[in-house]
Structures are given as C-alpha cells and as structure tokens.
Backbone as CSV, one residue per row, in Angstrom:
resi,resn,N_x,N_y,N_z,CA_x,CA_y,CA_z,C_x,C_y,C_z
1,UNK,109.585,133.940,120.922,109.740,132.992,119.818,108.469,132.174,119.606
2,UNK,107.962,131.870,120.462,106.633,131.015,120.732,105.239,131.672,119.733
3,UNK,105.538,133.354,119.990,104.727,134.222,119.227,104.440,133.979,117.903
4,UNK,105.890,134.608,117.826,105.904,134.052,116.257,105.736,133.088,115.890
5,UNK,106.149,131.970,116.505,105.694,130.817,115.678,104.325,130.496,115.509
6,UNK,103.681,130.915,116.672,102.255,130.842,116.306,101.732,131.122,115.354
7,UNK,102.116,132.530,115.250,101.423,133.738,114.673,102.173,133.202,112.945
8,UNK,103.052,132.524,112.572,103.675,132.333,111.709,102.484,130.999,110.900
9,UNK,102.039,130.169,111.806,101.386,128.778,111.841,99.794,129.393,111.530
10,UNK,99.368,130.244,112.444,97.821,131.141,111.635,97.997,131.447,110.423
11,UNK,98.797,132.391,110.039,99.450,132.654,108.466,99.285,131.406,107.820
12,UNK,99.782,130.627,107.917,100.032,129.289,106.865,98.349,128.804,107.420
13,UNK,97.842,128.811,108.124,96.607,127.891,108.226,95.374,129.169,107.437
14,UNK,95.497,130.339,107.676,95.059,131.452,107.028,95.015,131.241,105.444
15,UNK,95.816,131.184,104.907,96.697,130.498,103.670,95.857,129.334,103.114
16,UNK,95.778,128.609,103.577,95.374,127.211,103.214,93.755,127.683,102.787
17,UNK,92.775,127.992,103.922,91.533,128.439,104.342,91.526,129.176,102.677
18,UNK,92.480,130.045,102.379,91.908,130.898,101.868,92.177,130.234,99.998
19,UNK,92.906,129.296,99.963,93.290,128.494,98.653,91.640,127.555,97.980
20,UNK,91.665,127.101,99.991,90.053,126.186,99.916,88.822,126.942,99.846
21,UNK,88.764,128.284,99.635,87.796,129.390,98.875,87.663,129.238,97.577
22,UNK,89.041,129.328,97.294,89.291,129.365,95.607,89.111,128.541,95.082
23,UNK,89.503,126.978,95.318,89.343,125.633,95.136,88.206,124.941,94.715
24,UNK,87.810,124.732,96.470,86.499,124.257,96.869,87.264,122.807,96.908
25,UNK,88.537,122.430,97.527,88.680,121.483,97.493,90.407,121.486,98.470
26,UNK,90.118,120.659,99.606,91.299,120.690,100.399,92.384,119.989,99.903
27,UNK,92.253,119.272,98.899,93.311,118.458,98.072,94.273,119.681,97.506
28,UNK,93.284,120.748,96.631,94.288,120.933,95.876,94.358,122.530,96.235
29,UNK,94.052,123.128,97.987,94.438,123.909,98.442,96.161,123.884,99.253
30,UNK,95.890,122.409,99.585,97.317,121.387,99.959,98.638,122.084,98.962
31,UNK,97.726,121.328,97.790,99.146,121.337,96.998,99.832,122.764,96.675
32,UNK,98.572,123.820,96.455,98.984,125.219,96.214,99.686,126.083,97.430
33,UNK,99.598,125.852,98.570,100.861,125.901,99.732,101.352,125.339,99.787
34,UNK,101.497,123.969,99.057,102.829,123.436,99.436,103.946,123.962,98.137
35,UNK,103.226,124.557,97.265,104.050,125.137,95.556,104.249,126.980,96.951
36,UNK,103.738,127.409,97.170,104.104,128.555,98.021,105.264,128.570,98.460
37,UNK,105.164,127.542,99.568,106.469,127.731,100.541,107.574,127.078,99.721
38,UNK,107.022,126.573,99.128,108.761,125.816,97.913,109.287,127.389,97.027
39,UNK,108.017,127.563,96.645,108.820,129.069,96.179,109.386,129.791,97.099
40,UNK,108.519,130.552,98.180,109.282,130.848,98.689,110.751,130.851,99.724
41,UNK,111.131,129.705,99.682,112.193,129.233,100.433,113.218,128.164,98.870
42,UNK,112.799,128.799,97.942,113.730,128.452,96.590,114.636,128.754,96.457
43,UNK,114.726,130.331,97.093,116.519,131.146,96.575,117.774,130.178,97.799
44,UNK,117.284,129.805,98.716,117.788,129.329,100.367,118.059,127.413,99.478
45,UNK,116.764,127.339,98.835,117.442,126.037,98.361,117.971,125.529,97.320
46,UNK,118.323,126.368,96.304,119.081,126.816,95.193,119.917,126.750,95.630
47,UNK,120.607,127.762,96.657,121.757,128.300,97.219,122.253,126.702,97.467
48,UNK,121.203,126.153,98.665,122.096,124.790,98.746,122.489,123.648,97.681
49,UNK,121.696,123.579,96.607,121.765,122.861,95.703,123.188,123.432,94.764
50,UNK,123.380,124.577,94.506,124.594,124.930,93.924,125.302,124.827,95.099
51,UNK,125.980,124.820,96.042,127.180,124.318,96.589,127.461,122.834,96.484
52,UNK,126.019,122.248,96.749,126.424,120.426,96.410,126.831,120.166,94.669
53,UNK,126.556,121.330,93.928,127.173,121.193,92.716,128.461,121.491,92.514
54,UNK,128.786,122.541,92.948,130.288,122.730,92.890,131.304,121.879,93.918
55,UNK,130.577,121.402,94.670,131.418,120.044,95.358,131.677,119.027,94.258
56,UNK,130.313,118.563,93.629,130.669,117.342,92.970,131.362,117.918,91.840
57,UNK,131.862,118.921,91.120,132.824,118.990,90.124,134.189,119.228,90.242
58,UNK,134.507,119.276,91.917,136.008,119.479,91.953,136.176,118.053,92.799
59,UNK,135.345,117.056,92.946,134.830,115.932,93.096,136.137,114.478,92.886
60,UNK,136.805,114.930,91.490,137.750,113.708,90.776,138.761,114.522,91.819
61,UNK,139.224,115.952,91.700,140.332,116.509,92.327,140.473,116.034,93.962
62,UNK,139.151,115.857,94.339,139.506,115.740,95.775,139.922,114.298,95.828
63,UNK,139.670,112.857,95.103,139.747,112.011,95.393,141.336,111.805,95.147
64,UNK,141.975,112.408,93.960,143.278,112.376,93.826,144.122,112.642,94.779
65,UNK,143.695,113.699,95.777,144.764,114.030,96.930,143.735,113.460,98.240
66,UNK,142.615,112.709,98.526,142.913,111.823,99.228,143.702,110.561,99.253
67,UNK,143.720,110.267,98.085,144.451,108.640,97.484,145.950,109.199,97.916
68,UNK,146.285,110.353,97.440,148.135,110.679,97.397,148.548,111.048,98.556
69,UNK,147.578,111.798,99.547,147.901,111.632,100.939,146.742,110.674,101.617
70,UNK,146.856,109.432,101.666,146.095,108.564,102.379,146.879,108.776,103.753
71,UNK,148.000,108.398,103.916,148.917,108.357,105.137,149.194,109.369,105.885
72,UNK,148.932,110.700,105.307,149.014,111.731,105.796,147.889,112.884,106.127
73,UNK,147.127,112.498,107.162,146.016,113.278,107.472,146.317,114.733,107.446
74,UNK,146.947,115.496,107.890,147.255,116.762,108.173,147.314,117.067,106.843
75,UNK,148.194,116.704,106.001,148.482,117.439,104.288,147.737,117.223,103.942
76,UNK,146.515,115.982,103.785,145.184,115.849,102.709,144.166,117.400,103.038
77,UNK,144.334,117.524,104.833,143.547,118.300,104.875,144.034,120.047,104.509
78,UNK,145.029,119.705,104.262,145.448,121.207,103.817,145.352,121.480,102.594
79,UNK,145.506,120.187,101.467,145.947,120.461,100.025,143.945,120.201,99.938
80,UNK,143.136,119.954,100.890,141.971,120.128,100.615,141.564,121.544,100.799
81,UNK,141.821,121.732,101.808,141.339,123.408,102.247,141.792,123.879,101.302
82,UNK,143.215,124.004,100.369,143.417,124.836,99.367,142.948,125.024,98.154
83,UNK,142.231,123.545,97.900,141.476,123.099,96.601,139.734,123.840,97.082
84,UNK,139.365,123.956,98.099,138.263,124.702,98.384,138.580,126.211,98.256
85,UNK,139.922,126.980,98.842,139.595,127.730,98.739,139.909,128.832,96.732
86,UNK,140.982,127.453,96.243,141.443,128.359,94.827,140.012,127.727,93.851
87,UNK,138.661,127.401,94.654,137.462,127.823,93.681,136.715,127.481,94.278
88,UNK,136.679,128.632,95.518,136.044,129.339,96.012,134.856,128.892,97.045
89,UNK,135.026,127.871,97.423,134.125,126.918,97.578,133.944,126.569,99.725
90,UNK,132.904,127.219,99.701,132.806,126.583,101.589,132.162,125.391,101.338
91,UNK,132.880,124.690,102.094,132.192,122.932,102.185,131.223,123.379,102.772
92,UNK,130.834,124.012,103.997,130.066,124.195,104.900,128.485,125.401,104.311
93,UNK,128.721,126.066,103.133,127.986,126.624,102.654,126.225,126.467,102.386
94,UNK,126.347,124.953,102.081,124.824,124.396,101.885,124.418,124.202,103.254
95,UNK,125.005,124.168,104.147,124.188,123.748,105.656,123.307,124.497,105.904
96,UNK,123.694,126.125,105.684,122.716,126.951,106.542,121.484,127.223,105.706
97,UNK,121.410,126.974,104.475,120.046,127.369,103.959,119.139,126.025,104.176
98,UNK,119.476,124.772,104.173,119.107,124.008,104.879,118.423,123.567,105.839
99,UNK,119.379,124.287,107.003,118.828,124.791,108.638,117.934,126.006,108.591
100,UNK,117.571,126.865,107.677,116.653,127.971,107.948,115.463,126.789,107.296
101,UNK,115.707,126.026,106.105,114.149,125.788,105.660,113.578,124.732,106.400
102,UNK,114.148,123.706,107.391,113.782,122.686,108.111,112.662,123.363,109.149
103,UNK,112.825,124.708,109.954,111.794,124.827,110.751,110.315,125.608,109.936
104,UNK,110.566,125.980,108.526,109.220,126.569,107.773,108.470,124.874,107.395
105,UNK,109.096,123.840,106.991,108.058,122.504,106.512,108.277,121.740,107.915
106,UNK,108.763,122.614,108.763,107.725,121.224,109.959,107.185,122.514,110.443
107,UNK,106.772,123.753,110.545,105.656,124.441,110.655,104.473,124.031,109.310
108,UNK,104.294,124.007,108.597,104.074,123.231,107.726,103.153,121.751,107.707
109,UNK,104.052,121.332,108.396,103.972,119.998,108.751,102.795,120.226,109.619
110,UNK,102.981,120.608,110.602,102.100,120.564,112.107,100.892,121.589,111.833
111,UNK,101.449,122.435,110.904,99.374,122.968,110.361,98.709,121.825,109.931
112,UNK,99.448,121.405,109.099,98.235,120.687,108.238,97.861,119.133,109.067
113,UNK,98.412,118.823,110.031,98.664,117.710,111.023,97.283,117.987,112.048
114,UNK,97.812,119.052,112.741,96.294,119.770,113.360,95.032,120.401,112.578
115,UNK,95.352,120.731,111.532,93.759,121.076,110.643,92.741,120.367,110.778
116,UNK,91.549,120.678,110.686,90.024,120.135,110.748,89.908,120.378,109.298
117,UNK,90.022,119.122,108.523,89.423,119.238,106.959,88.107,118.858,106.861
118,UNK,87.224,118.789,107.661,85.398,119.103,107.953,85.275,117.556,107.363
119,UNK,85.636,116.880,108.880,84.456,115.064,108.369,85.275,114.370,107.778
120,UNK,84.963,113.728,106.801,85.696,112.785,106.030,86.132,113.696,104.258
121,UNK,87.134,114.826,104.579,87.502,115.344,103.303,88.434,114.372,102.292
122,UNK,88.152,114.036,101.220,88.856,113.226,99.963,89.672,114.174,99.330
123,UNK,90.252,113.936,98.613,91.235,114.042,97.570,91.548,113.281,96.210
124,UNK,90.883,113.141,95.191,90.732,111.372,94.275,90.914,110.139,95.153
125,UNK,90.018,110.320,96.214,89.831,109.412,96.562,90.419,109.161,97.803
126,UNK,91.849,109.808,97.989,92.411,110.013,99.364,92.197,110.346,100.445
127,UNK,92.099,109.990,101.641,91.332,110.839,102.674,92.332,111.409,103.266
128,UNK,91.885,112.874,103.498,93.159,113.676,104.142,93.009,113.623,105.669
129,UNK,92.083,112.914,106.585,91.620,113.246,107.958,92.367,111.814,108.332
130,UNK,92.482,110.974,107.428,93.281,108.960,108.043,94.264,109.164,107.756
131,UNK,95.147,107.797,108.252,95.955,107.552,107.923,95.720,105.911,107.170
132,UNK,96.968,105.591,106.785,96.891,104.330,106.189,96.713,103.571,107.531
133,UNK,97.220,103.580,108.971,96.945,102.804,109.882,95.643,102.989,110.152
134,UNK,94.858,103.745,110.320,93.393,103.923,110.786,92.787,103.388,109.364
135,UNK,93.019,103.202,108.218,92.186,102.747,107.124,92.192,100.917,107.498
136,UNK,93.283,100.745,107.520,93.698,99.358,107.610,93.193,99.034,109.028
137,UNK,92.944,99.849,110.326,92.441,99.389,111.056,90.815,99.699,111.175
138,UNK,89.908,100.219,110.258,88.719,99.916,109.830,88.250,98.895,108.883
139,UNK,89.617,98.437,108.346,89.271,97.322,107.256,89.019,96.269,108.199
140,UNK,89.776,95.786,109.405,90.268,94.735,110.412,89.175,94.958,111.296
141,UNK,88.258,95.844,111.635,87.362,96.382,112.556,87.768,96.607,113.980
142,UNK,89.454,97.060,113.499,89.974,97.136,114.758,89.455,98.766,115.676
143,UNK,89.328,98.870,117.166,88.508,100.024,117.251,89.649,101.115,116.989
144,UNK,88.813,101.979,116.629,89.473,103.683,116.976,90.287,104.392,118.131
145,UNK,91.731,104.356,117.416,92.531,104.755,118.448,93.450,103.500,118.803
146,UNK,93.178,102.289,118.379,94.086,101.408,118.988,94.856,100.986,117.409
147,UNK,94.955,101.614,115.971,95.216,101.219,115.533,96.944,101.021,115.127
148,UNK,97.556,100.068,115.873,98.900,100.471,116.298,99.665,99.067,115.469
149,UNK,100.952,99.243,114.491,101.341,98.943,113.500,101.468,97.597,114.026
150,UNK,101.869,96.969,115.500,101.320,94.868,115.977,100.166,94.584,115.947
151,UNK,99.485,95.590,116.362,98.120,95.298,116.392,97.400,94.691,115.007
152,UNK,98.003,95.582,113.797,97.489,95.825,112.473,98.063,94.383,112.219
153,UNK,98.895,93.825,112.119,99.568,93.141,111.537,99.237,91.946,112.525
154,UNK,99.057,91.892,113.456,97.775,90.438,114.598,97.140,90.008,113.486
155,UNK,96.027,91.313,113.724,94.458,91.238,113.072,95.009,90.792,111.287
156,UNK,95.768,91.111,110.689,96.171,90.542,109.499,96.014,88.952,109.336
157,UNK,96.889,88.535,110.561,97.095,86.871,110.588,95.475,86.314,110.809
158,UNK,94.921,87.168,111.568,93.385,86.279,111.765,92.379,86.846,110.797
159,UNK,92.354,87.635,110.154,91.523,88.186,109.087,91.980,88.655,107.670
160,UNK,93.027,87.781,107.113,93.475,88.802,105.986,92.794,88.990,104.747
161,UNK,91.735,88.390,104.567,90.009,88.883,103.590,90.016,90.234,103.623
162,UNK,90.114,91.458,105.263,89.734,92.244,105.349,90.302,93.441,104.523
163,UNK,91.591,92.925,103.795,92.494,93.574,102.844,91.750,93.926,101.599
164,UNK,90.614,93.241,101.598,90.264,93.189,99.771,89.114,94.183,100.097
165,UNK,89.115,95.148,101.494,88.202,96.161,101.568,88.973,97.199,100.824
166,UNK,89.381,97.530,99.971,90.495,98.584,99.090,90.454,99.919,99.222
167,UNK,89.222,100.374,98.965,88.666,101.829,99.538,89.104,102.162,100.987
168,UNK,89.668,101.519,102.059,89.318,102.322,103.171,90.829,102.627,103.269
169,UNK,91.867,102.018,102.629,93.567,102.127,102.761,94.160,102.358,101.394
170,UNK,94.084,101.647,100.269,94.722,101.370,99.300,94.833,103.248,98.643
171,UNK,94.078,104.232,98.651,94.897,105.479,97.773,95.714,106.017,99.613
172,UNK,95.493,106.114,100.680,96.543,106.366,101.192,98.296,105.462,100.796
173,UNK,97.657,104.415,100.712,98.785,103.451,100.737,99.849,103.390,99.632
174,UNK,98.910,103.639,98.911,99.752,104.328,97.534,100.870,105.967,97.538
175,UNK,100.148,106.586,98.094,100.723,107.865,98.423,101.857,107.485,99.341
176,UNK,101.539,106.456,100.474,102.677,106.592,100.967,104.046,105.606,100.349
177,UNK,103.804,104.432,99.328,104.734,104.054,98.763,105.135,104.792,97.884
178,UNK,104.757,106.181,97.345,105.024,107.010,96.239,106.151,107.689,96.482
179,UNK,106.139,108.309,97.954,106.597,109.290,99.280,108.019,107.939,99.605
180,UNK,108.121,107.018,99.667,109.156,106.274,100.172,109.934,106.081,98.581
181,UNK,109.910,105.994,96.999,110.004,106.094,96.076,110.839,107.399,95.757
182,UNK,110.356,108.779,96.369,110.927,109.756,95.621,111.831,109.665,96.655
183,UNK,111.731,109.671,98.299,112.760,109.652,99.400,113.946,108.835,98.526
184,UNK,113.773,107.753,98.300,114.834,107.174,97.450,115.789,107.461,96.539
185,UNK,114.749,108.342,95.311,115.021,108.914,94.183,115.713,109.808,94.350
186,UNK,115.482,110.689,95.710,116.384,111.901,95.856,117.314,111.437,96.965
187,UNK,117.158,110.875,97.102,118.605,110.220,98.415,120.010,109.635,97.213
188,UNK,119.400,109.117,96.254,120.320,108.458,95.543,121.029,109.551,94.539
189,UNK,120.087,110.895,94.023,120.436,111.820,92.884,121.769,112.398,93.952
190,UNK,121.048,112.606,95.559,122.216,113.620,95.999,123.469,112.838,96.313
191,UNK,123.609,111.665,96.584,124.818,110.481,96.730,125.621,110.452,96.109
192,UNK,125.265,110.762,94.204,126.524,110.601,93.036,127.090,110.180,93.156
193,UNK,126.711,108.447,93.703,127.511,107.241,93.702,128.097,106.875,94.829
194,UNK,128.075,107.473,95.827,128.930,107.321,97.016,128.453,106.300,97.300
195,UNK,129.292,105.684,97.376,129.278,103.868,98.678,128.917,104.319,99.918
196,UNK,129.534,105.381,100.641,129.465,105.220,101.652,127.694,105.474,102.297
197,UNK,126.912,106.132,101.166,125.765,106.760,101.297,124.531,105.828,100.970
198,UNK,125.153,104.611,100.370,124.199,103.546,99.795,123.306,102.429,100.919
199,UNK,124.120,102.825,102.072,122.976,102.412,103.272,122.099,103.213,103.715
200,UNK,122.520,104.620,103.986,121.466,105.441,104.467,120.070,105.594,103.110
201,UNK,120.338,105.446,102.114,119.738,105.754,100.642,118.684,104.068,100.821
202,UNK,119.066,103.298,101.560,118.144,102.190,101.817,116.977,102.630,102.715
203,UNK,118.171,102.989,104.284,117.260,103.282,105.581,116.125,104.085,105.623
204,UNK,116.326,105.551,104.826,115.920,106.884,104.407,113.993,106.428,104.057
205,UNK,114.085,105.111,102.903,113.018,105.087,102.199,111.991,104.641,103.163
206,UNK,112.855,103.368,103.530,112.261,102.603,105.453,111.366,103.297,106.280
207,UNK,112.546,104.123,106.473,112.016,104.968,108.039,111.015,105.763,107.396
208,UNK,111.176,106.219,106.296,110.049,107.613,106.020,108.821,107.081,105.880
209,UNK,108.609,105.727,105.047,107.344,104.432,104.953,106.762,104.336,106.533
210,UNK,107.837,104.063,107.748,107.148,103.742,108.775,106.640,104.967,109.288
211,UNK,107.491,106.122,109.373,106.243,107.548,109.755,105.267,107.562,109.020
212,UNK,105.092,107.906,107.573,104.262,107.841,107.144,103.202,106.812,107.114
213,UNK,102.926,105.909,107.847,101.746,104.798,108.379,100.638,105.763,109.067
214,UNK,101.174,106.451,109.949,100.308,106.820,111.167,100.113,108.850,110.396
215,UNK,100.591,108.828,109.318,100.490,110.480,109.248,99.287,110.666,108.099
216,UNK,98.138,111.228,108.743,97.189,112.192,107.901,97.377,112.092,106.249
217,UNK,96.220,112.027,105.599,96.799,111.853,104.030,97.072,112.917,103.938
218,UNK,95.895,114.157,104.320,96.815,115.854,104.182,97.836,116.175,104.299
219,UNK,98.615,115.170,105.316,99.715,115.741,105.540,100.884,114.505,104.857
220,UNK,100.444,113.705,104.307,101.585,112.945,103.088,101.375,113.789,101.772
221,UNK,99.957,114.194,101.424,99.929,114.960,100.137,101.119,116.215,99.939
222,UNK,101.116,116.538,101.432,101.920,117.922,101.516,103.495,117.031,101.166
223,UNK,104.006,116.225,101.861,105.272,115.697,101.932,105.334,115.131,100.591
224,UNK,104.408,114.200,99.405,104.608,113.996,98.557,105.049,114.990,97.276
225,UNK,104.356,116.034,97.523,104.233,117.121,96.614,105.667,117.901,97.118
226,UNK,106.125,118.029,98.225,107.401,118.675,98.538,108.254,117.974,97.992
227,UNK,108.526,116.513,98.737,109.508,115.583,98.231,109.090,115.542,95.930
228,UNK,108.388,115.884,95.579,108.747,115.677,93.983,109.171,116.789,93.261
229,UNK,108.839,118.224,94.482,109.698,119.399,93.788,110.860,119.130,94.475
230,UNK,111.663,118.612,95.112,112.695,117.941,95.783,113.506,117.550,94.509
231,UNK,113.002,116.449,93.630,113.516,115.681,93.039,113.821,116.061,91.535
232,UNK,112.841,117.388,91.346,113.040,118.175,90.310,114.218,118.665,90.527
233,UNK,114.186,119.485,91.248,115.245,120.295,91.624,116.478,119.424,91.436
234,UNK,116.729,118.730,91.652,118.180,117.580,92.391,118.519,117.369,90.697
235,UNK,117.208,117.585,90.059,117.122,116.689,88.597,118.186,117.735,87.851
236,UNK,117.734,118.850,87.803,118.320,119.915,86.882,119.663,120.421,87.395
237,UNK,120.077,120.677,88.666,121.168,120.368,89.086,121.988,119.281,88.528
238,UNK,121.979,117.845,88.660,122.622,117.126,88.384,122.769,117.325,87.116
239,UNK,121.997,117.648,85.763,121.795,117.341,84.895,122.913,118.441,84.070
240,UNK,122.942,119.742,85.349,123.713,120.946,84.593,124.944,120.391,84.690
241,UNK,124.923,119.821,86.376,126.516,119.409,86.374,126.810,118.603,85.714
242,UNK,126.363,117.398,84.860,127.205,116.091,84.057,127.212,116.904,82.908
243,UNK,126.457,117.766,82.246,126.998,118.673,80.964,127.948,119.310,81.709
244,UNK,128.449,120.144,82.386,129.009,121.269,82.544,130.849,120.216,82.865
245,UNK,130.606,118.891,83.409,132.023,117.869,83.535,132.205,117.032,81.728
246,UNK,131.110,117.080,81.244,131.097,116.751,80.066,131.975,117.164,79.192
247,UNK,131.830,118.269,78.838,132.552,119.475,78.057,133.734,119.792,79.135
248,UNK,134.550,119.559,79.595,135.811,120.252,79.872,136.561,118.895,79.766
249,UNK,137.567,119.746,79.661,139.017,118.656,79.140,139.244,117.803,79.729
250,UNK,140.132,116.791,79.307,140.291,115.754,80.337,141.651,115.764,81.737
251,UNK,140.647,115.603,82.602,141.170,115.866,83.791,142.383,115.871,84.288
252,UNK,143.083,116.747,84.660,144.227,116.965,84.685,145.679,116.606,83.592
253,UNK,144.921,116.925,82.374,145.972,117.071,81.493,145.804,118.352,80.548
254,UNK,144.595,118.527,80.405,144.675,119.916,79.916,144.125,121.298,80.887
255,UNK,144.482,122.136,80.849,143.905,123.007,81.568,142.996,123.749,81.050
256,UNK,141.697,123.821,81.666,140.870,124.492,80.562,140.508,125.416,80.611
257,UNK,139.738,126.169,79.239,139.688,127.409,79.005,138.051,128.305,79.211
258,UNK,137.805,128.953,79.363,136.465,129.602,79.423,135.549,129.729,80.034
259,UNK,134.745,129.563,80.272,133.640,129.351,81.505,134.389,128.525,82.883
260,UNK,135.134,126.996,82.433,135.753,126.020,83.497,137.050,126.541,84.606
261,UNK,137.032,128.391,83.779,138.502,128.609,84.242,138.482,128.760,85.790
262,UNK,137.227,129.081,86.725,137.116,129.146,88.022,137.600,128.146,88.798
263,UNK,137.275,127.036,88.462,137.187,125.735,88.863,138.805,125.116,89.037
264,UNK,140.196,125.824,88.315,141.019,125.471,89.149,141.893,127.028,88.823
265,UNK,142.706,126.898,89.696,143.994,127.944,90.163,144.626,128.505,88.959
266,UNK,144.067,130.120,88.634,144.768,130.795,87.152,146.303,130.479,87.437
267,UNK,146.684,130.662,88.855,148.090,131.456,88.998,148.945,129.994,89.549
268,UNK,148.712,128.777,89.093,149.364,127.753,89.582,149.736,126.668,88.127
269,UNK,150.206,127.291,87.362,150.181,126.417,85.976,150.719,125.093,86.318
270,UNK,151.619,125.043,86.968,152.934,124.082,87.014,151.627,122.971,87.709
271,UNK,150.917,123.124,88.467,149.797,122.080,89.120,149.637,120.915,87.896
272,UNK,149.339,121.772,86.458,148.922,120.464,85.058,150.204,120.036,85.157
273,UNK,151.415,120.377,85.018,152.571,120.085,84.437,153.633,118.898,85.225
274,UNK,153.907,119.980,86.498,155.061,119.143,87.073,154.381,118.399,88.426
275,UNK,153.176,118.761,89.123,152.627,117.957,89.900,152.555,116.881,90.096
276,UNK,153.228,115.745,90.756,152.747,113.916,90.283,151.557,113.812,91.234
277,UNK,150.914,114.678,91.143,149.463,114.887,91.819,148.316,114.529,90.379
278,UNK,148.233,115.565,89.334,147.538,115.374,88.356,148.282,115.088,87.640
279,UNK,148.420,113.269,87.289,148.994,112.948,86.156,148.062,112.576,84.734
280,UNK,149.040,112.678,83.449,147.846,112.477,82.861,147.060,110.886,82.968
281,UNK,146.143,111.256,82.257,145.420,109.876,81.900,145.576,109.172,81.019
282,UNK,145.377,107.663,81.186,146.239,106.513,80.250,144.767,106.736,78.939
C-alpha cells in the first residue's frame, strides 16, 4: 500500500512539474491539478451530491412521520426504511464516494505541502513557499521557525506598526479568509436549514482559518480552488432540487404525475387519501 501511494504522489508531483512547463508559473500549474483531480474524482462526487439530493426531496415526508411517530422509535424507523426504500433511496449511499475521494486530496494535499517551488515562488503576489504565520512572523522580526500563533499575537501587543508591512502576509491572508468564506458557503448550501447543523457550519469556518495559518500558500491555493468547485457543485444541485420541489404538487394532497412519479409509492394510492399521515394542507 505504501507503494502505491508513493508511486501515486510521484504521478501527481510528475503532473504538477509538467503543468509548470506549460505555464511557467507554479500558481497556475496549482490550479490546473487541482481542475484534474476534481474532474477526475467528479463521477464519485456527483454520485454523492445526487443522493444528498434525493434525501432533501423526500425531506417534508420524513419530517411528517418523525413528528407522527415521535413516541415511537421502532415505527418511525420502519415507516422510514420504507419511505427509503419505495424511492429507492440508501441513506448510506453518499458515504462511500466520499471515503474513496478523501485519501486522493490529502495525497494532494501532502504533494504540494512537500514541493520545492524554487526560493520565494509568487502567485499575484501570493507566496506559495509561506504561510500567513511565517509572513506575519517576518513582519514582527520574529525568527524562523518559531513562528507559533502566542508567539504572533505577543509580538502583536509590543509591535503592532509591524502590521502595516502588507506585502509579507496580507495576499496569503486573504486567501485564507476566502478558504474560511467558501468552508461556510458550502457548509451552509449542504445543511438546507438544519438547526441542528448551524453550529458545526460556525466551527467548520474556525477550525479551517486556524489550519490554514501555518499551511503553504501552494497548498491554500490548492484548497481554495477545490473548496470553490465544491461550492459550484452544491450550487447546481441545490438549484435543480428547489426547481424540481417547485413544480410538483402540493404535498401530500395531490399525487403527482410525470417525472415526480418515483419519488412516492405507484402501488400505495390510499397513502394521499386515507392516511392521517399526509393530510392535506390548510
């Protein structure tokens, strides 16, 4: 396993080398592997993105028979399993394409983490070899290697002039509030309102801001540029699903016809009718 992964990690660093031929520029050899591996690991995240779609459209149905069996754990979970299975639906479906693409972007990750971008390589201005902590700790003249997020923030209280050095932090710093922005943007598209998700959709932006202090601009360019085909993606998804709940009838009083007919049980009419499960709406 070790092999391959190596041998998987030359490939992608092979890759890169050979973008920065074409280029002449490690910025925007970055971005053209990071558009690679999004393609190629697209059909795996499609796949997951349509199951979180067909969750959220049988979405009103599930909340109705949690509310009607609140008291009864065992029946919610059965009249759920049955509502998964009369359209067709594994809850569990989006996990695994998921779990295959998590170990290709932290291979990914750790090329471009270990790369030698030769000296001090830019990007408009970005340096892909710092981080925002090593910029901010050349602004502070704090030495090399000790630049550690108390330390940074000491030297703040006794020097904070050294801030208005802008060039040595401010386009990392930007990238990385950009990177805590879309974390957000797409924490909140995949939530579709959930309460229960509106803390982690805080924490998410947090925590990803504090890794990203100490991580390589090469390697935020890569995470920025992933995380905004991230957010595309989430975009057109959502966007199919509120047309696609748009256009069908209103919920559990009519049963609908044509394209929507998957989405509930051909062979259960009496479900619209005599159910005090789907009643109509006032």
């Amino acid at each position: 396993m070790g092999t391959i992964w190596a041998g998987a990690g030359e490939l992608l660093k092979s890759l890169l080398v050979l973008f920065h031929t074409w280029t002449g520029s490690y910025g925007l050899a970055i971005i053209f592997l990071t558009i690679l591996v999004r393609l190629a690991i697209h059909p795996l995240n499609q796949k997951q993105l349509k199951s979180m779609q067909q969750m959220q459209l049988i979405q009103p149905r599930m909340k109705v028979i949690q509310e009607k069996y609140a008291s009864d754990k065992e029946r919610m979970n059965k009249e759920l399993i049955k509502l998964y299975q009369d359209n067709h639906i594994n809850p569990a479906a989006g996990c695994l394409p998921l779990l295959i693409q998590i170990p290709i972007l932290i291979l990914l990750f750790q090329v471009l983490r270990q790369f030698d971008f030769s000296g001090n390589a830019t990007f408009l201005t970005l340096g892909l070899n710092t981080s925002v902590n090593q910029g901010l700790g050349a602004a502070l003249a704090i030495p090399a290697g000790q630049e550690g997020f108390f330390v940074i923030i000491k030297a703040l209280f006794v020097n904070p002039s050294a801030l208005l050095k802008f060039s040595l932090y401010l386009p990392n710093l930007i990238l990385l509030l950009a990177i805590c922005y879309l974390t957000w943007l797409q924490s909140s598209m995949s939530s579709n309102g959930n309460e229960q998700m509106a803390t982690m959709n805080t924490i998410m932006p947090i925590m990803m801001g504090f890794i990203c202090l100490s991580m390589p601009g090469g390697v935020m360019l890569y995470w920025g540029v992933s995380s905004l085909w991230g957010v595309i993606q989430q975009y057109i998804i959502t966007k199919k699903t509120k047309n696609q709940m748009a256009i069908k009838p209103t919920l559990y009083k009519n049963k609908p016809t044509g394209d929507n007919d998957e989405l509930y049980d051909d062979d259960d009419d009496d479900e619209y009718e005599d159910d005090d499960e789907y009643e109509e709406d006032e």
